[in-house]
C-alpha positions as CSV (number, residue, x, y, z in Angstrom):
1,X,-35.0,132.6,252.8
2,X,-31.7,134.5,253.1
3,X,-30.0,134.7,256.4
4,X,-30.2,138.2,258.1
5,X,-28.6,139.7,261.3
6,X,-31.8,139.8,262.9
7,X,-32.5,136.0,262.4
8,X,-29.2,135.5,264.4
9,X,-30.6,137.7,266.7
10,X,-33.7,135.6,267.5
11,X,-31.4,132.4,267.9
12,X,-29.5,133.9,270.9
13,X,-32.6,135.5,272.2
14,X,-34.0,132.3,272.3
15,X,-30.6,130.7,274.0
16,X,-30.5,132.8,276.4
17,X,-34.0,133.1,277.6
18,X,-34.7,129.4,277.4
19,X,-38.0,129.6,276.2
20,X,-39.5,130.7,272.7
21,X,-42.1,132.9,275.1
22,X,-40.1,134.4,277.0
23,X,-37.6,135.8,274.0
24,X,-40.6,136.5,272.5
25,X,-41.8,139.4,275.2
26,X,-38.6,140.4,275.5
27,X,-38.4,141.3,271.3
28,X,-41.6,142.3,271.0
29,X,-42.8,139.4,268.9
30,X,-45.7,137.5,269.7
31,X,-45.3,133.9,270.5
32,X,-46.7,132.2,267.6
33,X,-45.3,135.0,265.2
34,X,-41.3,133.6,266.8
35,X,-41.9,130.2,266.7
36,X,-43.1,130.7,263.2
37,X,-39.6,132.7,262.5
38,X,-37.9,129.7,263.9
39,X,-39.2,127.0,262.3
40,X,-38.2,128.8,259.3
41,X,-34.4,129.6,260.4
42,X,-34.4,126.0,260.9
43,X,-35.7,124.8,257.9
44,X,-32.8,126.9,256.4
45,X,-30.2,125.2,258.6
46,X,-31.7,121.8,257.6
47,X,-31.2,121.0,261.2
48,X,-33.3,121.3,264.5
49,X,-31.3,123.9,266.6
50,X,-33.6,123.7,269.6
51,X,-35.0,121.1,271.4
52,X,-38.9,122.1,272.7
53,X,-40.1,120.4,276.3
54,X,-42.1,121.5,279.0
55,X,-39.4,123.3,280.6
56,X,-38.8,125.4,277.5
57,X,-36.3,125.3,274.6
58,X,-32.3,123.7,274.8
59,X,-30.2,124.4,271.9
60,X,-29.1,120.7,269.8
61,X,-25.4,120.0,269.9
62,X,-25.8,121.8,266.0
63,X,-27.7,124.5,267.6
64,X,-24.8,125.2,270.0
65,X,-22.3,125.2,267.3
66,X,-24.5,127.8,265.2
67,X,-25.4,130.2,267.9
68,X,-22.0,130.6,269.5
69,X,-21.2,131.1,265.2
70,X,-24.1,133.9,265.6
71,X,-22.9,135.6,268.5
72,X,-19.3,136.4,267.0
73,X,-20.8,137.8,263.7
74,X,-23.5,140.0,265.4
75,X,-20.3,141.4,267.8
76,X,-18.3,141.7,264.6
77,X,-21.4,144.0,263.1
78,X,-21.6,145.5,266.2
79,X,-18.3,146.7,265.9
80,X,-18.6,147.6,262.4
81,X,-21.2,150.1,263.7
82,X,-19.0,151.2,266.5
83,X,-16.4,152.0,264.0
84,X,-18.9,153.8,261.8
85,X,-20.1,156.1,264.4
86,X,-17.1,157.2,265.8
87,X,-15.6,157.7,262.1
88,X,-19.0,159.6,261.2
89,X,-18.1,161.5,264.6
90,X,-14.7,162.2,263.6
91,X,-15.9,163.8,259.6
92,X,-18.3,165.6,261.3
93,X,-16.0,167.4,264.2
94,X,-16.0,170.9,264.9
95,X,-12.3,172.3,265.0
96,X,-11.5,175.5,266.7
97,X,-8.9,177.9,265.4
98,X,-7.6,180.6,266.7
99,X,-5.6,183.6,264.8
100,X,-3.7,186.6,265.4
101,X,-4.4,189.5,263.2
102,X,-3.3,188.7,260.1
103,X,-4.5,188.8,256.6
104,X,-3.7,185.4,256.1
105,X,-6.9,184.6,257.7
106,X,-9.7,185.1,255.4
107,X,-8.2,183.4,252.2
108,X,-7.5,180.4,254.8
109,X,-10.6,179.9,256.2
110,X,-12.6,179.9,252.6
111,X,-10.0,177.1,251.5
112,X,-10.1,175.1,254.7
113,X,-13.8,175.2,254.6
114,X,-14.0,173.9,250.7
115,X,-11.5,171.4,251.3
116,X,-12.5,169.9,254.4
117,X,-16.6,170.9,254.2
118,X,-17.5,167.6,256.9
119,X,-15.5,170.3,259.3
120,X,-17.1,172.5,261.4
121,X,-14.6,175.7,261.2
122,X,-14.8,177.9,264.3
123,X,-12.8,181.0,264.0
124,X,-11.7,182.9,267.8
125,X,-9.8,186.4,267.3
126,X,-6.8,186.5,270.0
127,X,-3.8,189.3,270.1
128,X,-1.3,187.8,271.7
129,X,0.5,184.8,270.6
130,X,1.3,183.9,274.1
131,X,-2.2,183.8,274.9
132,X,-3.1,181.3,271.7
133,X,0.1,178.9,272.8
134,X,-1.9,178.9,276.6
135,X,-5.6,178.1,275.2
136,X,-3.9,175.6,273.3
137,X,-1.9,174.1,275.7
138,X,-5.2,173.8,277.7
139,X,-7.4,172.1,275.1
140,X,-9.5,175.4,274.5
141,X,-8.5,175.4,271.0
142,X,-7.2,172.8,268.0
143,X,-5.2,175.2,265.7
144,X,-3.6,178.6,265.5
145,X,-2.2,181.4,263.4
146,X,0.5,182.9,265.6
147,X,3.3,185.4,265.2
148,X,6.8,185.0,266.1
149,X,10.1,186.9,265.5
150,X,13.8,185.4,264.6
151,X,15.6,185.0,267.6
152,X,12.5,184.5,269.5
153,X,10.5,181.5,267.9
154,X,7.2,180.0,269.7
155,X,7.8,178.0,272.6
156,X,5.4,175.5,273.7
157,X,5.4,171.8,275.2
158,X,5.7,168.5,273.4
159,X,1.8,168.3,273.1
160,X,1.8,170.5,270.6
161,X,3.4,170.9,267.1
162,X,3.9,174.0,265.0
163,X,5.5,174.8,261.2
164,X,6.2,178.2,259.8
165,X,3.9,179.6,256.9
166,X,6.2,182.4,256.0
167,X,8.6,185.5,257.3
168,X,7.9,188.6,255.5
169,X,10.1,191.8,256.0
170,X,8.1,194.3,258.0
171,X,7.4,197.8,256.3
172,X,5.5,201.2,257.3
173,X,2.8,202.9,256.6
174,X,3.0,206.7,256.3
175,X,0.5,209.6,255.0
176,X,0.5,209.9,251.3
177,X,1.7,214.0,252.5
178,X,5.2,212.4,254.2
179,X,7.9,214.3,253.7
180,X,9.5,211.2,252.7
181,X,6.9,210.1,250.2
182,X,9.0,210.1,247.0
183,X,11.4,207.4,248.4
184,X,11.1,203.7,247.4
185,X,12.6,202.6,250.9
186,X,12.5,204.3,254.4
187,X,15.6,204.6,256.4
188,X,13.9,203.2,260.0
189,X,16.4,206.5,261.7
190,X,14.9,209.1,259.5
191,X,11.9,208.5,260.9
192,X,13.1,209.1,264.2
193,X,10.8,212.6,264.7
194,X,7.4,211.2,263.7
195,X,4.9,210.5,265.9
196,X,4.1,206.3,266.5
197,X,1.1,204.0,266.2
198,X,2.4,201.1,268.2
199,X,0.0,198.0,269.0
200,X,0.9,196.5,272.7
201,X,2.6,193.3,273.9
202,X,1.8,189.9,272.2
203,X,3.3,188.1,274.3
204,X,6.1,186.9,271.6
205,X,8.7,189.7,271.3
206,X,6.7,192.4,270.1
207,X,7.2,195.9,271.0
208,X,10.4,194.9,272.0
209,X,12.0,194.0,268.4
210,X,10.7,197.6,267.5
211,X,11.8,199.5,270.3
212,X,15.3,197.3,269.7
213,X,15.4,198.3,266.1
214,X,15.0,202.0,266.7
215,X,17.7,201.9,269.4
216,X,19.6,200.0,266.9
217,X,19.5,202.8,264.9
218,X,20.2,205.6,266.9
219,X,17.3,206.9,268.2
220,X,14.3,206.9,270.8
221,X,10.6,207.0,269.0
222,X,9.6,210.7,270.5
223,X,6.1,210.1,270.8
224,X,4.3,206.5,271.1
225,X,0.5,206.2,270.4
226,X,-0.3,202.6,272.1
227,X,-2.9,201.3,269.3
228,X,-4.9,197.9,269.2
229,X,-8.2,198.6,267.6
230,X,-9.8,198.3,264.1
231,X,-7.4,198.3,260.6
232,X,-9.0,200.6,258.9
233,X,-9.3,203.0,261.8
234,X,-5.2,202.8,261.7
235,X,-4.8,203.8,258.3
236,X,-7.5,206.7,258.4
237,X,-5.3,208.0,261.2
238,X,-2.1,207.6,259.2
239,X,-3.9,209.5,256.5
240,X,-4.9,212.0,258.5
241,X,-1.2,212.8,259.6
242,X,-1.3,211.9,263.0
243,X,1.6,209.2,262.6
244,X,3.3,206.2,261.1
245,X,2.9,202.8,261.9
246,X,5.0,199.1,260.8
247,X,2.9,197.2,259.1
248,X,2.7,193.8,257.8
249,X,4.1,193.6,254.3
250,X,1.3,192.5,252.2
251,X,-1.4,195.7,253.9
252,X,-3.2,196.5,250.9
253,X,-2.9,200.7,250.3
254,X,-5.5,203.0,250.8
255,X,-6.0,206.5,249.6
256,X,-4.0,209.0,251.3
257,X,-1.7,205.8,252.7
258,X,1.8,204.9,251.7
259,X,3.5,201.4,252.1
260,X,6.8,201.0,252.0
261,X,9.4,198.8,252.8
262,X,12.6,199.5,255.7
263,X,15.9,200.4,254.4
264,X,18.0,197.1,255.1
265,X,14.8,195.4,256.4
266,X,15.6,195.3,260.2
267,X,12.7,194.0,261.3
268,X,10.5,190.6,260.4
269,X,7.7,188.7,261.4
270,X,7.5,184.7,260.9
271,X,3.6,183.6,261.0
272,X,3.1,180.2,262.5
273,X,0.6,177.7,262.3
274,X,0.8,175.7,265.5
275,X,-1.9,172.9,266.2
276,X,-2.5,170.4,269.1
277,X,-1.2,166.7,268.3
278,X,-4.0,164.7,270.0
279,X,-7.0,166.8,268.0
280,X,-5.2,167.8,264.6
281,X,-4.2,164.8,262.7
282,X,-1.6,165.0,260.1
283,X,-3.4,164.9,257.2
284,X,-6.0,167.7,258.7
285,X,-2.7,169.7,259.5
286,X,-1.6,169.7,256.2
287,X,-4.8,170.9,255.1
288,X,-4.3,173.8,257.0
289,X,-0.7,174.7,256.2
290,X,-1.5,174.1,252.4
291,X,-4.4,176.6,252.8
292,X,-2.3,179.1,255.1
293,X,0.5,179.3,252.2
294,X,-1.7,179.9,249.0
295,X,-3.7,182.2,250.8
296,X,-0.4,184.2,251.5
297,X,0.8,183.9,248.0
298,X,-2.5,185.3,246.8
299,X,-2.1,188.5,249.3
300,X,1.4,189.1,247.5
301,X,0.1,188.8,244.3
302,X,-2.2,191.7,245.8
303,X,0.7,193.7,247.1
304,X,2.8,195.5,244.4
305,X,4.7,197.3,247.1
306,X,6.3,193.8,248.8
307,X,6.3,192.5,244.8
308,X,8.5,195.6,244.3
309,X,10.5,194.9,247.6
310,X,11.3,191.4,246.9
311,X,12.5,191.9,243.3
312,X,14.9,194.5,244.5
313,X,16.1,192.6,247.2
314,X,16.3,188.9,245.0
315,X,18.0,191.3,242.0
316,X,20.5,192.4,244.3
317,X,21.0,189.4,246.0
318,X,21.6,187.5,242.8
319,X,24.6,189.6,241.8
């Protein structure tokens, strides 16, 4: 016979009922059945371990020695098992992200999700960086795609921890018809006569950079279409004529839609991934900055218009 967990088990049953009966009902054994069991536990020990009178069963000086022996390896296993459930607990964890638009997103989520696959990913859509810092400040969410702008980085408390995936120069989208169409870069002042698809507040500096930008240079946007709906409804407007619109760098062009980037590059956006310390371990953070940045660099090597930009801008730079 080899010695098992349960065969420990039936030693401190018996201990602590006193009887071979009595630990019987309480495993579910019949009598005969346990006594059988221990004569063979026994025989394996080479020792008695009980002593059997009419007032039931003592444990032997050897037997005391043994079961207090059994006790400490079935709480060892038992916290083995502890261990093992909260770490299957722990694989098997749902974490909640939260994003701001951004087409970042999408190439994330597929990397997260076949890089961590014991993770259950669920994705919430929410505007307004300010509004993501609060749900995670309350526990509502995990992790977080947010926007910020220079001079006016994400603030947040000590419980949470954030990193930045990337600033990209902010450009504009204009109808394929513009008057200004044939220009590689858009002075921000000569558009100050077109009409304006702007989105509203997010809480993080935005429309303020815009509306400081076109003050900045020299004028007063004449009319402002407040705008927060789908993407492609945005651009099919901007086709249509009915305004311009800043975009984010790496919008893929449609027909009938222009990208192109701001003279001097006055304004910029910084996407950050911010995630709660007690939820988000390091490693599991990593995970999702790693997937954040090569899902970015595969949206530039989509975007021939910020390609163009930045090989300009380095070129000059260089010299």
């Amino acid at each position: 016979m080899e010695l098992e967990l349960r065969h420990l088990r039936v030693l401190c049953a018996i201990a602590d009922a006193g009887s071979v009966g009595r630990a019987a009902s309480e495993l579910g054994y019949s009598q005969p059945a346990l006594s059988t069991q221990l004569r063979r536990i026994e025989r394996f020990f080479g020792k008695p371990l009980f002593e059997r009178g009419v007032s039931g069963a003592t444990l032997t000086p050897y037997g005391l020695e043994v079961v207090a022996e059994a006790r400490d390896v079935l709480a060892r296993a038992a916290a083995i098992g502890q261990r093992r459930t909260a770490d299957a607990a722990e694989a098997h964890r749902t974490l909640r992200l939260a994003a701001t638009n951004s087409p970042i997103l999408s190439g994330m989520v597929a990397r997260v999700r076949g890089r961590l696959p014991e993770v259950s990913l669920t994705v919430s859509s929410v505007y307004a960086s300010s509004e993501i810092v609060e749900l995670l400040e309350r526990g509502e969410m995990d992790a977080a795609v947010a926007a910020d702008y220079p001079g006016r980085e994400l603030r947040h408390s000590a419980s949470l921890a954030h990193r930045g995936i990337v600033t990209e120069p902010t450009f504009v989208a204009l109808p394929a018809r513009h008057r200004l169409r044939h220009r590689t870069q858009i002075a921000l002042g000569d558009l100050a006569e077109d009409a304006w698809f702007v989105t509203p507040d997010d809480g993080a500096g935005w429309p303020g950079v815009f509306y400081a930008a076109c003050e900045a240079a020299g004028f007063s946007p004449v009319a402002v279409h407040a705008f927060l709906g789908d993407r492609q409804q945005l651009l099919n407007m901007i086709a249509d004529g009915l305004g311009v619109s800043l975009v984010q760098a790496t919008l893929r062009p449609v027909p009938g839609v222009l990208i192109r980037p701001l003279s001097g590059t006055p304004l910029w956006c910084r996407y950050v991934l911010a995630w709660r310390r007690d939820t988000v371990p390091g490693e599991m953070a990593e995970t999702l900055f790693s997937s954040a940045t090569a899902a970015y660099r595969d949206l530039v090597g989509q975007s021939p218009h910020l390609r163009a930009w930045a090989a300009r801008t380095w070129s000059v730079a260089g010299r």
